[in-house]
C-alpha positions in Angstrom: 0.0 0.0 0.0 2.9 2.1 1.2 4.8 1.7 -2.1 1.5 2.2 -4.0 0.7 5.5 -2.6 4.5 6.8 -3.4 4.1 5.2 -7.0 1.0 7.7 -7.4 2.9 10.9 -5.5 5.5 9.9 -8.4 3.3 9.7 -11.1 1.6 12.8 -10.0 4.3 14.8 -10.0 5.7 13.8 -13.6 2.8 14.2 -15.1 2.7 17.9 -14.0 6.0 18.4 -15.0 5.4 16.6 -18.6 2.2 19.2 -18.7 4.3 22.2 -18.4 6.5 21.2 -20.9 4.4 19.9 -23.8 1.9 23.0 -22.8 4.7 25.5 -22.6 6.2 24.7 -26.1 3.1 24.9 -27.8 2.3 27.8 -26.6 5.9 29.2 -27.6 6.1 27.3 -30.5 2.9 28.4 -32.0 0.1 30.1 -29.9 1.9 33.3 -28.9 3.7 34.0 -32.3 0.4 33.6 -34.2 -1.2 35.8 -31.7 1.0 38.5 -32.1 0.9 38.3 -35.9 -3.1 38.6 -35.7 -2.6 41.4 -33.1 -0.3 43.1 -35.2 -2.4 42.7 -38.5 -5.6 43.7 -36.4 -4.0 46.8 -34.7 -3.0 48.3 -37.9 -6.4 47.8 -39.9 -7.7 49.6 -36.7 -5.9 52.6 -37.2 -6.4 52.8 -40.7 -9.8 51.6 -40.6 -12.0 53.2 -37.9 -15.5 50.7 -39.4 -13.0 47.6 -39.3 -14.3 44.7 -36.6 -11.5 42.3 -35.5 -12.5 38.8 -35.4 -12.1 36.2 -32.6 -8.7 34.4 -33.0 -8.1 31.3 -31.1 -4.7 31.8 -30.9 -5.3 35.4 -29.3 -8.4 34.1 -26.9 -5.5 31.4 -25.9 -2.4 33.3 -25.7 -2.2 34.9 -22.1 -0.2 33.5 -19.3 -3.5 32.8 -17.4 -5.1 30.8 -20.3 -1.3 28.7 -20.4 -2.0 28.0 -16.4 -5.5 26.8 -17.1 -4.5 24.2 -19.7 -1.8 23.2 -17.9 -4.2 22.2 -15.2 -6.7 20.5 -17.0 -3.9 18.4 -18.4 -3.1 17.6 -14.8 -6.5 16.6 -13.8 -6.7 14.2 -16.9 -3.5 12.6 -16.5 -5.0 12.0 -13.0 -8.2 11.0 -13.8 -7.0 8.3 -16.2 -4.6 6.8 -14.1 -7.5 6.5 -11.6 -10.3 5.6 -14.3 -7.2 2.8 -15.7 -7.2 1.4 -11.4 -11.0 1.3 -11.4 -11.5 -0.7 -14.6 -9.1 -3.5 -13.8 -10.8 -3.7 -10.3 -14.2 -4.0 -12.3 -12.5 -6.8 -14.1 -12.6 -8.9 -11.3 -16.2 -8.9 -10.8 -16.6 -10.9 -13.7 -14.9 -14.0 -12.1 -15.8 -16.4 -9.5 -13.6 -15.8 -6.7 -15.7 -18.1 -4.0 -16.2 -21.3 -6.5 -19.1 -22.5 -5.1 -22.0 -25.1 -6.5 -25.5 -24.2 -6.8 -27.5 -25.4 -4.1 -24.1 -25.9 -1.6 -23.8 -24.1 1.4 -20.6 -22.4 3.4 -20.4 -23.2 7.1 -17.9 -21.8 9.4 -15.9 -24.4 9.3 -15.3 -23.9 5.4 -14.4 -20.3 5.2 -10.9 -21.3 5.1 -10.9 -23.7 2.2 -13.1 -20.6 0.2 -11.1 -18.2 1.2 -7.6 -19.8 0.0 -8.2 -19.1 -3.7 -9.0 -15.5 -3.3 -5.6 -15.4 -1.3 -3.8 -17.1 -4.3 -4.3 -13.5 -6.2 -1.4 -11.5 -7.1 -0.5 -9.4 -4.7 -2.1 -6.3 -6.4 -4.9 -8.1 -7.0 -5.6 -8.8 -3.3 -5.6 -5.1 -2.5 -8.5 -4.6 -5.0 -11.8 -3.7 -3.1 -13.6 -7.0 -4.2 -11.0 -9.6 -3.0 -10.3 -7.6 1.0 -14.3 -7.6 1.2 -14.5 -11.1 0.4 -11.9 -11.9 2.7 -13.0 -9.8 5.4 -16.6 -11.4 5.4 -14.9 -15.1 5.3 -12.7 -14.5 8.4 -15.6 -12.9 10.2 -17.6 -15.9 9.6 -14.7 -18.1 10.8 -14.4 -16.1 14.1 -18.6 -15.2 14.8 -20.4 -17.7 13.2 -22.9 -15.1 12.3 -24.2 -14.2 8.6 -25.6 -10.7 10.1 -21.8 -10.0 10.8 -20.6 -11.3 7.4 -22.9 -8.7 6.2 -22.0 -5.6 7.9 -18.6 -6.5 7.5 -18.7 -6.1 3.6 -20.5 -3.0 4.0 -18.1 -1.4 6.1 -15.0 -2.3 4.2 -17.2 -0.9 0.6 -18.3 2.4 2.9 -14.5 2.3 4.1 -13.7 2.2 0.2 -15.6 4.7 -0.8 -14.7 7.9 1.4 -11.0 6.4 0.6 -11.6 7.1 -2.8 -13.4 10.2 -2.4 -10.6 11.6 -0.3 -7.9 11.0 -3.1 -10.1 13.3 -5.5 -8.9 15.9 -3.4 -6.0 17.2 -5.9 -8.9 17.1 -8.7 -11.1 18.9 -6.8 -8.7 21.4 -5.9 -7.7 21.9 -9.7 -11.3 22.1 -10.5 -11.3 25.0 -8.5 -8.4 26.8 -9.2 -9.2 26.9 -12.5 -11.7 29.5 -12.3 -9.9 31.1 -10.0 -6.9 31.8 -12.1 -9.2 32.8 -14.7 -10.9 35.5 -12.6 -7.0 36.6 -11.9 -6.7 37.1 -15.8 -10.1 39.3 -15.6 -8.4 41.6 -12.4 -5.2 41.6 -14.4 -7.0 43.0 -17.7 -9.3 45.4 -15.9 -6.5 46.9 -14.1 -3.9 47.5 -17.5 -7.2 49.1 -19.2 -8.1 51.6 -16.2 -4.1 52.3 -16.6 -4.6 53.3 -20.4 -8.0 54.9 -19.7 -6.3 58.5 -20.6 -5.2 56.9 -24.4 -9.0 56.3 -25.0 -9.8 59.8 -23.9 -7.2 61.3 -26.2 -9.1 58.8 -29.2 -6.5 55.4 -29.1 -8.5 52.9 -27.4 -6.5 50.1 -28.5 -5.2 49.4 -26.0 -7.7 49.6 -23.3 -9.5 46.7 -26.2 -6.6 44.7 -25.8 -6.3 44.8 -21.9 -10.2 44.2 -21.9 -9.9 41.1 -24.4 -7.3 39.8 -21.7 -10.2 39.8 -18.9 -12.8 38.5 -21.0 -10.8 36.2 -22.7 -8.9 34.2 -19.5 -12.5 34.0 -18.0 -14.0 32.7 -20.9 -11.0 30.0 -21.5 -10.8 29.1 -17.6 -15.1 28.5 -17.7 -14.5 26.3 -20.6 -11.9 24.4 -19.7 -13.4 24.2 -15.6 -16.9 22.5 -17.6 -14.8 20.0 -19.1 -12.8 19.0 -16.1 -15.9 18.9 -14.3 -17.7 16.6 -16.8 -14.7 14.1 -16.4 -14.6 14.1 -12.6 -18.2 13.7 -12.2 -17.6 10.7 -15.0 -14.7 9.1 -12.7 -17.0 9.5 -9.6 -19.8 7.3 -11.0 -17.3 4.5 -12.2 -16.3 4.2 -8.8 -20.1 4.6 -7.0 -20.7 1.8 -9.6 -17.4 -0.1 -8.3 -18.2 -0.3 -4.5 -21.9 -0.8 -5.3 -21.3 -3.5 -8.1 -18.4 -5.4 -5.6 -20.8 -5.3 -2.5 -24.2 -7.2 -4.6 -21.2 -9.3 -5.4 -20.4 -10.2 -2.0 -24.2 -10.7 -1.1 -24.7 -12.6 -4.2 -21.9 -14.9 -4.5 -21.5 -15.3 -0.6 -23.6 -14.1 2.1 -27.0 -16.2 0.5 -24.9 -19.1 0.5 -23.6 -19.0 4.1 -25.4 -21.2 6.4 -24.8 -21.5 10.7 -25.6 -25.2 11.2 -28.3 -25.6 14.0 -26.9 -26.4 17.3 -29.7 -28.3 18.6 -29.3 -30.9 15.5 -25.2 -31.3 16.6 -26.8 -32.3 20.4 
């Protein structure tokens, strides 16, 4: 578990830094200089032109340093999401195969836990720490040591509900990346705002552009950081069903495939 958790810190961290690089060279490499070529084209039609609209360039909407940060994110949270969407589809994997091999119409008694229990502990070691194979497990022990089905039960729920808030808790990064997102975009809108109130006096002399500029800066960097925040939302909402479905799907597994077929011998019939 240990080495599993610093594998993820690991991955986490490279994939940032492979973000910032691919990101950051695109954006060198072609975002910015188209930008400033459309810019340039577009500033001097304006002055030569006073009826001439400029039209909406991708490459301008894109080119700010706030816009950069967004994507750069949103790469982040993807690279996270599909290692975590990759973990949750080989976990579903194992539901489709019969971990307690038992006969229709048999029955498990206490004293049999251990035999049904061995070929669940024959998994690989990474299979084992799936959330299918420790709730199976945990119920067969608990009947060993009770005797009681009512435990068995409640014991598979806890470990799923355990499950669960464990894998809520790691969407914390995500989360927090679906919320900076905006944030940094709302930065962008302060930071445009602000350079046009500073070249308010051009406009009042007749040059307004570049209080258009500053102003496409704002508008732009919260448009892009809405956008991109939708989409990262849409994908985190889609990771947090698969693994609802998960601990839902693994615990009717349980119930189906083990707790109906337990059975506590009567004591009186033993006497």
């Amino acid at each position: 578990m240990k080495q599993g958790l610093l594998w993820e810190f690991i991955y986490q961290i490279a994939a940032l830094i492979v973000a910032v690089i691919l990101v950051h060279s695109v954006y060198v490499t072609i975002v910015r200089p188209n930008a400033d070529l459309i810019q340039e084209q577009q500033t001097f039609l304006q002055q030569n032109d006073e009826n001439y609209v400029p039209e909406r360039s991708v490459y301008v909407i894109l080119k700010d340093y706030e816009q950069e940060t967004c994507i750069i994110l949103l790469f982040w949270a993807i690279s996270i999401i599909g290692l975590k969407i990759q973990h949750a589809i080989k976990e579903r994997s194992l539901l489709d195969n019969e971990l307690v091999q038992i006969a229709e119409g048999m029955s498990i008694l206490p004293e049999d836990s251990r035999n049904f229990a061995r070929p669940v502990e024959a998994l690989p070691e990474i299979q084992r720490d799936y959330l299918l194979p420790r709730a199976l497990l945990a119920g067969l022990h608990r009947f060993q040591t009770t005797r009681n089905i009512q435990d068995v039960a409640s014991t598979v729920k806890d470990v799923c509900e355990i499950e669960s808030e464990r894998l809520e808790t790691e969407l914390a990064l995500v989360r927090y990346i679906a919320w900076a997102i905006p944030s940094i975009g709302f930065l962008g809108t302060v930071r445009g705002i602000g350079q046009a109130l500073g070249q308010a006096y051009q406009a009042v002399s007749g040059d307004i552009v570049g209080v258009t500029v500053s102003l496409g800066v704002a508008f732009n960097s919260t448009f892009v950081a809405l956008v991109v925040s939708i989409l990262l939302m849409f994908l985190l909402h889609q990771l947090q069903l698969l693994q609802d479905r998960l601990v839902l799907d693994a615990q009717n597994y349980c119930d189906k495939n083990l707790v109906q077929y337990l059975q506590v011998p009567d004591q009186r019939s033993l006497v």
